[in-house]
N, C-alpha and C positions, 0 to 999 in steps of 0.2 A: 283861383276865384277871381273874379270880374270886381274890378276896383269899386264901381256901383253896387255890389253884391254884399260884399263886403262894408261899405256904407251902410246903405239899408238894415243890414244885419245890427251893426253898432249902434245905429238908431234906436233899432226894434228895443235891444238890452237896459238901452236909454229909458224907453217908454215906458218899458215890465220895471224898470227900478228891480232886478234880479238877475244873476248870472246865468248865460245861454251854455249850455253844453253841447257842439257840434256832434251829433252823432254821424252824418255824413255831408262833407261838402263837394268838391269836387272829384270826380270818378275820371278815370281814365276808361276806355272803351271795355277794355278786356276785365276790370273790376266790378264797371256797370252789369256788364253780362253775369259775371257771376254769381254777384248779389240780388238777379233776377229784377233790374231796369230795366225800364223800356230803353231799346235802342236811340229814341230822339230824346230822351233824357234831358232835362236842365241842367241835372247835374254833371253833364261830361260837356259842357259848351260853360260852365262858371256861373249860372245864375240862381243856382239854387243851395239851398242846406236845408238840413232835418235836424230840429233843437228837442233833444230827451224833457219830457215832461211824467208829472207825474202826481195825477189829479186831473180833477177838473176847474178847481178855480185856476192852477198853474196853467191849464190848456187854453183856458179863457182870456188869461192876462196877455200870455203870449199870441194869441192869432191878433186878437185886440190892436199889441204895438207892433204886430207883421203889417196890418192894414195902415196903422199911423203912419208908419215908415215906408209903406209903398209897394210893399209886395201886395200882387193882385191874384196869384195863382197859390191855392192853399190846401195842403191835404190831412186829413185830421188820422190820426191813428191813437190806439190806446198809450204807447208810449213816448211819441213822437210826432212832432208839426213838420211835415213839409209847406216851405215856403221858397214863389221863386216870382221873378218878374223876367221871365223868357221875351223878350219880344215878338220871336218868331211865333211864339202860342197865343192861343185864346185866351184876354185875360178876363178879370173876374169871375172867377171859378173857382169855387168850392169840391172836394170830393172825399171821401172817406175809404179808412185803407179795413 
């Protein structure tokens, strides 16, 4: 993970006032594939993680302090937030898994 990534992240947990559960952070090529990543992935270049949620105010809290903290790139799934601040992507974006 990307020393900035990892910042961010420890913010975010800051914000929520609650512990993050990493369910995935960094991926190596051959792991991305297999977990059915997209190939230019955040997560195989360090800028991303996916934190286990579970609810919706839990969902709510966390995208909340992803945004305080600085991540601009966010993907909403039922059990899990992806959050990443990629440089090389488009950021402020929203998407749902």
């Amino acid at each position: 993970m990307r020393p900035e990534c990892i910042r961010r992240l420890d913010h975010a947990r800051q914000e929520a006032n609650m512990p993050f559960v990493v369910t995935s952070g960094f991926r190596c090529l051959k792991y991305n594939a297999e977990v059915g990543g997209v190939s230019s992935s955040a997560h195989t270049r360090g800028f991303a993680a996916d934190i286990r949620c579970n609810g919706s105010r839990t969902r709510a809290r966390i995208i909340q302090a992803a945004i305080e903290a600085g991540f601009n790139r966010i993907g909403i799934a039922k059990d899990f937030i992806h959050m990443d601040a990629d440089p090389d992507k488009a950021p402020n974006v929203f998407w749902v898994y």
